[in-house]
C-alpha positions in Angstrom: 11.3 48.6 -20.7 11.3 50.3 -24.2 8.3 51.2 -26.2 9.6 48.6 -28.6 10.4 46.2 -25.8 6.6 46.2 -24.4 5.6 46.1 -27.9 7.0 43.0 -28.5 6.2 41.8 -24.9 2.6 42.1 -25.8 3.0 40.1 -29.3 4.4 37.1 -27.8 1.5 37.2 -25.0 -1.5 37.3 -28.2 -0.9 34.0 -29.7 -1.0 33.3 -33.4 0.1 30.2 -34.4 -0.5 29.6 -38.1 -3.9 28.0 -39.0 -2.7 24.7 -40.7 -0.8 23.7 -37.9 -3.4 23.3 -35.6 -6.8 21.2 -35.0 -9.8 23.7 -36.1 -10.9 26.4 -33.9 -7.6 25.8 -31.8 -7.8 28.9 -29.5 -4.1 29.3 -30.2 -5.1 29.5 -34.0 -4.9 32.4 -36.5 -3.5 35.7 -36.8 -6.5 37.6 -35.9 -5.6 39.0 -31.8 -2.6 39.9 -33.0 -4.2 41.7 -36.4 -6.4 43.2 -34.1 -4.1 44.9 -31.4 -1.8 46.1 -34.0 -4.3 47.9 -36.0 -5.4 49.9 -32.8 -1.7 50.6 -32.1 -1.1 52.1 -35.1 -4.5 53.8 -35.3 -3.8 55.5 -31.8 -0.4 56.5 -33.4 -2.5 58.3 -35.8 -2.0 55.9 -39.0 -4.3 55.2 -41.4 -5.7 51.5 -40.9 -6.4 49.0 -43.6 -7.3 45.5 -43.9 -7.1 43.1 -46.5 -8.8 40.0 -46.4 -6.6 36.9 -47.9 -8.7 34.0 -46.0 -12.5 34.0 -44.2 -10.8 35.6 -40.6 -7.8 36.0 -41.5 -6.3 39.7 -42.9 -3.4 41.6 -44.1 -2.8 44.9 -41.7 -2.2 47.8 -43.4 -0.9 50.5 -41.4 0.1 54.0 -43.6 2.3 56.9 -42.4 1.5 59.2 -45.4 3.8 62.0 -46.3 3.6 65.7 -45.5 3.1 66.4 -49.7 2.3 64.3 -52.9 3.6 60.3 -52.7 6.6 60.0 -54.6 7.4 56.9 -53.5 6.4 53.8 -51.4 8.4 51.6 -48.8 6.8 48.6 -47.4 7.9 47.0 -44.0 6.5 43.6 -44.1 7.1 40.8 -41.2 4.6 38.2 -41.2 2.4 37.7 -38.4 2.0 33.8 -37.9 4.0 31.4 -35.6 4.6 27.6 -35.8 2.6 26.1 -33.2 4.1 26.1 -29.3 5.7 23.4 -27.5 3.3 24.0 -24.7 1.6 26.9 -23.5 4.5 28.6 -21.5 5.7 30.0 -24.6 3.3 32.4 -25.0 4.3 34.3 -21.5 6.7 36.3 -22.6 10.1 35.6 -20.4 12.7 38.4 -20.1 16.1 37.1 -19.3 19.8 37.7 -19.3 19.4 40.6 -21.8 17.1 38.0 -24.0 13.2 37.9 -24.6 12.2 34.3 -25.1 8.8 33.0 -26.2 7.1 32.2 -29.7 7.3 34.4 -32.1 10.1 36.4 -30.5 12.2 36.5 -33.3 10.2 34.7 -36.1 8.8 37.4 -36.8 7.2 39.5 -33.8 10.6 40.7 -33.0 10.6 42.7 -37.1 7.2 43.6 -36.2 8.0 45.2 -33.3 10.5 47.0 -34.4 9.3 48.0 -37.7 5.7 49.2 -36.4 7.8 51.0 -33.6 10.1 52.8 -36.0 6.8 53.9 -37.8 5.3 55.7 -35.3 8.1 57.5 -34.1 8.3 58.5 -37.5 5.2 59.0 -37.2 5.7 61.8 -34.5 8.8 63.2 -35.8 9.9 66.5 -37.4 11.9 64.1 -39.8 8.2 62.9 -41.0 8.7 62.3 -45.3 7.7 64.6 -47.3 7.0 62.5 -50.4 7.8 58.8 -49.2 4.6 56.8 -48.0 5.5 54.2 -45.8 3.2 51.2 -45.2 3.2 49.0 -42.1 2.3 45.4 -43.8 1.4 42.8 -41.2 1.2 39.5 -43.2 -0.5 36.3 -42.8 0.2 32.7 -43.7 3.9 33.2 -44.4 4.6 29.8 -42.4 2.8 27.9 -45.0 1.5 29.0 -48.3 2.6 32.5 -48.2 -1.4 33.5 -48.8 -0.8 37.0 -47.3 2.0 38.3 -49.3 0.5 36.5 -52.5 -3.0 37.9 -51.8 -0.8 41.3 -51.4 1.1 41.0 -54.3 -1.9 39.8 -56.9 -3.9 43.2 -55.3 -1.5 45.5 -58.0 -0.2 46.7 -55.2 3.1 48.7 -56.2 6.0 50.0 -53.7 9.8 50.8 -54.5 11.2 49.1 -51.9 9.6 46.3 -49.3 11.7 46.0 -46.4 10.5 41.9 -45.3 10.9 41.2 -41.7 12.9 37.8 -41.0 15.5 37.4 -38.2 19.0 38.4 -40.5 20.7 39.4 -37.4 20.1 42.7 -39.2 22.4 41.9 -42.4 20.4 43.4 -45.6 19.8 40.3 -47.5 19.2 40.5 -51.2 18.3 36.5 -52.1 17.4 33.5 -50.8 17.0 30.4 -51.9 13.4 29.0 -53.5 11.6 25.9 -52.4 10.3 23.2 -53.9 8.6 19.8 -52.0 8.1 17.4 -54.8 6.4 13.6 -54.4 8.1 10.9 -55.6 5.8 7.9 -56.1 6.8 3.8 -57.1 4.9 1.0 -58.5 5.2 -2.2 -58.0 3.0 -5.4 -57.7 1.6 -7.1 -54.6 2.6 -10.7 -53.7 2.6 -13.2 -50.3 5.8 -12.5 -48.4 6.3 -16.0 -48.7 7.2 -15.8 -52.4 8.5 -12.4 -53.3 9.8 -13.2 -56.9 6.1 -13.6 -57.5 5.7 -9.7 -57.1 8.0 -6.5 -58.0 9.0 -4.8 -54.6 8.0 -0.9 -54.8 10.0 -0.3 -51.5 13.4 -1.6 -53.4 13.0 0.4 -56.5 12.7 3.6 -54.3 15.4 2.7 -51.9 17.9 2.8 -55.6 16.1 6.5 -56.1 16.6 7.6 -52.8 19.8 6.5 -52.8 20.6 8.1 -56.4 19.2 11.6 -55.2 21.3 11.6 -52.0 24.8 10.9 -54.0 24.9 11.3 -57.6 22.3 14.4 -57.6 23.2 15.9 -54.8 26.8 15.9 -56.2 25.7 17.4 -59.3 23.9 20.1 -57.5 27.4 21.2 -55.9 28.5 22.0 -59.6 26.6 24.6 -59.8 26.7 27.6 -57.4 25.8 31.1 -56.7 28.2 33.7 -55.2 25.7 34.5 -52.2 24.1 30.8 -51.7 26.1 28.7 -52.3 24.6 25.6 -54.6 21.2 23.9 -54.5 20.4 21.0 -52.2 18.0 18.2 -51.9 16.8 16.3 -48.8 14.7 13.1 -48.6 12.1 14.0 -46.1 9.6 11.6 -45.8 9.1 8.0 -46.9 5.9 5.6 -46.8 5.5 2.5 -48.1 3.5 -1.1 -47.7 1.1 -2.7 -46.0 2.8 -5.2 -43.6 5.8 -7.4 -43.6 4.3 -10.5 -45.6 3.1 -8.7 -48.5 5.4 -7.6 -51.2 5.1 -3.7 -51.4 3.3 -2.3 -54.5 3.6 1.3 -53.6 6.3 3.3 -51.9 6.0 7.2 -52.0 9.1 9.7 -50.7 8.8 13.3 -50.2 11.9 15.8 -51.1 12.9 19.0 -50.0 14.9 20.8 -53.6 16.6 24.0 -52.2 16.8 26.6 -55.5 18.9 29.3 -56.7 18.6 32.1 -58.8 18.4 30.3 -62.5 16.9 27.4 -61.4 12.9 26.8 -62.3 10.8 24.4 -60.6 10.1 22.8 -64.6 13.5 22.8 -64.9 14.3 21.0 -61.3 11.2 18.1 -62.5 13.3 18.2 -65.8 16.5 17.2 -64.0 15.1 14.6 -61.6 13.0 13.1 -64.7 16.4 12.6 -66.9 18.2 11.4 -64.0 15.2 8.3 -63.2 15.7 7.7 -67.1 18.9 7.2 -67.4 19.7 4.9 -64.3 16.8 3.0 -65.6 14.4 3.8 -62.5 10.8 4.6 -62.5 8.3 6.7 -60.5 5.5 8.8 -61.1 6.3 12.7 -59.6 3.8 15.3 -58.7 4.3 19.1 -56.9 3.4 18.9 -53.1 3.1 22.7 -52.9 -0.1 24.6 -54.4 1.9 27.3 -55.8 5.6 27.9 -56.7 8.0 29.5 -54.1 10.8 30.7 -56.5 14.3 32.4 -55.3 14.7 35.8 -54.9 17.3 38.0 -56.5 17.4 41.7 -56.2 19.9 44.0 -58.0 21.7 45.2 -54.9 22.9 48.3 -56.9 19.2 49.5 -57.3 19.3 53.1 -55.3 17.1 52.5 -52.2 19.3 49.3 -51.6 22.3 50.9 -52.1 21.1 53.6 -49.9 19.6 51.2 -47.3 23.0 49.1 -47.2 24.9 52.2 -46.5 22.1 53.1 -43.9 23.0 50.0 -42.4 26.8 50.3 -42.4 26.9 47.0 -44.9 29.5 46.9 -48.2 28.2 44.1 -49.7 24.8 42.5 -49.4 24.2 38.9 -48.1 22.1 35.9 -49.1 20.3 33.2 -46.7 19.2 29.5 -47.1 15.4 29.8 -46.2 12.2 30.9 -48.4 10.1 33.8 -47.7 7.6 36.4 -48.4 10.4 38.4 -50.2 10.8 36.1 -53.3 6.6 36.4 -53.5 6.6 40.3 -53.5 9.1 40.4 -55.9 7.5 38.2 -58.2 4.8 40.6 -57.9 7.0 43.6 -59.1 8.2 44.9 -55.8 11.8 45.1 -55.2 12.4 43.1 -51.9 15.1 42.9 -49.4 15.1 41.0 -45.7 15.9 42.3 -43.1 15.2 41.9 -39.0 16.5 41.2 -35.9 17.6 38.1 -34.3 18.7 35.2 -35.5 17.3 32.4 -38.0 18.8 29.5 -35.6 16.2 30.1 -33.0 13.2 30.3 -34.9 11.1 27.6 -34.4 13.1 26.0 -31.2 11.5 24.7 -27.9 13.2 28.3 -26.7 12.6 30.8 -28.8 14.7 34.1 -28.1 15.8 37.3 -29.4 18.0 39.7 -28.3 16.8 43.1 -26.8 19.8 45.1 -27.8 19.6 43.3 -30.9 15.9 43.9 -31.2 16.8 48.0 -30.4 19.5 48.5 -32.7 17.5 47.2 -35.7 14.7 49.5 -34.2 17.5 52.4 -34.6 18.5 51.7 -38.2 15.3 51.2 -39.8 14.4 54.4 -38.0 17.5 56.4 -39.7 16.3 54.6 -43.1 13.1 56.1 -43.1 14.4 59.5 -41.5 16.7 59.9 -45.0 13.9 59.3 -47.5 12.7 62.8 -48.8 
């Protein structure tokens, strides 16, 4: 087994299953065993060791390789370090089969940490060691839901030329994805006896027309407008709740929606949309943000030089785009040029049988290692 192989091994066996997802003081909860092993890791590597505190417990890693002469320039390698919570407990015993790795967190993202930490301290023992590129080892927290890790990260000023985000792209470089925005869609009507409706106005009807509208004529409209790598917006009816029981006539009915965004697109501008469209079909309901703070869509300017560089690193022509939201789009916002990149594969993250690749987990080992090896 490789070094990057037992790494990972060891990631999958220290659970770290995002705060919010579980009851408090679940033993399964928060980031910090895995925080903790890491930073000794890389401080036996000989790295310099840094934490930043986003929540009470809960810390970025910060793990430098600094360069033989004065920093030039900055590269960030940036997986996050929380999981969704485990279907039972077996998934944290890491299973090795059939050339695979299975468990939580094996590809989303322990499998980019892995590798990225590994191809940092072979760097970090290498004659190929930068002479004026610092390269920082960021393990990130909360990226499952608010993103507090690479937001804390990004407000702290700090700067880099290039971060490197760890999500499973089956190694393609991505250069955008798509932003996210949950918005609450709320009805009002007024409460009557079941017995005689027309004495009230059912809230539950008047949403079933806006539901209704937003999964035909605005999802249609989305289609009209499209980006050359993601495709066009989408919108998904997630959640509905509504009533009290069956003999009262509802008075409220509340739906949840999931708006997919592209480069152009604002969340203003998305309430905008959705606000005209009630108006002019005559329907009414109050709408409200679900999410405390914006996760916008990222677009970098694949032509910028370390992304050129990085794509022909790679062996990639053109760069790709995916349908999720990550810590890229936050980083960026913060002024970092961002790209994702990592191994294994988006369609297994968060399944009952989590898996990655080990060849697949190597080889993306091997190119980030021949990135960093060309940076003066």
């Amino acid at each position: 087994m490789t070094q990057t192989q037992k790494l990972l091994c060891e990631l999958i066996a220290l659970p770290s299953v995002n705060n919010a997802l579980l009851p408090p003081n679940h033993p399964h909860a928060g980031e910090k065993r895995v925080m903790d092993f890491l930073a000794a890791t890389a401080a036996r590597a000989g790295l310099d060791v840094d934490l930043q505190r986003v929540f009470p417990g809960r810390y970025n890693l910060l793990a430098r390789l600094s360069p033989s002469g004065p920093v030039k320039r900055r590269i960030l390698l940036a997986p996050h370090l929380d999981t969704v919570a485990a279907v039972d407990d077996s998934q944290f015993t890491p299973q090795k089969k059939n050339g695979r790795l299975h468990g939580r967190g094996a590809c989303d993202t322990k499998g980019s940490a892995a590798a990225m930490l590994s191809a940092v301290m072979e760097l970090a023992h290498s004659k190929s060691r930068p002479r004026e590129t610092e390269i920082i080892f960021a393990g990130l927290v909360d990226e499952e839901i608010g993103q507090g890790g690479s937001r804390a990260l990004a407000a702290s000023g700090m700067s880099a030329d290039l971060a490197i985000v760890g999500e499973p792209t089956c190694l393609c470089v991505v250069t955008a994805h798509k932003g996210n925005l949950w918005l609450n869609l709320e009805t009002h009507g007024k409460a009557a006896h079941g017995s005689r409706p027309e004495l009230g106005q059912n809230a539950i009807h008047e949403m079933a027309r806006i539901v209704d509208l937003l999964e035909t004529k605005y999802a249609a409209q989305l289609r009209r407008r499209s980006h050359p790598l993601l495709g066009h917006g989408t919108v998904n009816v997630g959640t509905i709740q509504g009533g009290v029981q069956a003999n009262i006539v509802p008075a409220f009915c509340t739906i949840t929606i999931d708006r997919r965004t592209i480069p152009g697109e604002t969340d203003a501008g998305v309430r905008g949309e959705i606000k005209t469209l009630l108006k002019q079909n005559r329907l009414h309901a109050t709408l409200a943000n679900s999410k405390a703070a914006p996760c916008l869509p990222l677009e970098t300017d694949p032509r910028l030089p370390l992304v050129r560089q990085f794509l022909r690193s790679v062996g990639q022509s053109k760069p790709s785009g995916v349908h999720y939201f990550c810590d890229a789009a936050v980083l960026a916002q913060g002024g970092i040029p961002s790209i994702v990149f990592g191994p294994g594969d988006i369609a297994q993250a968060h399944t009952p049988d989590e898996w990655i690749s080990l060849a697949v987990l190597e080889r993306g080992k091997g190119l980030l290692v021949n990135f960093l090896k060309s940076l003066p």
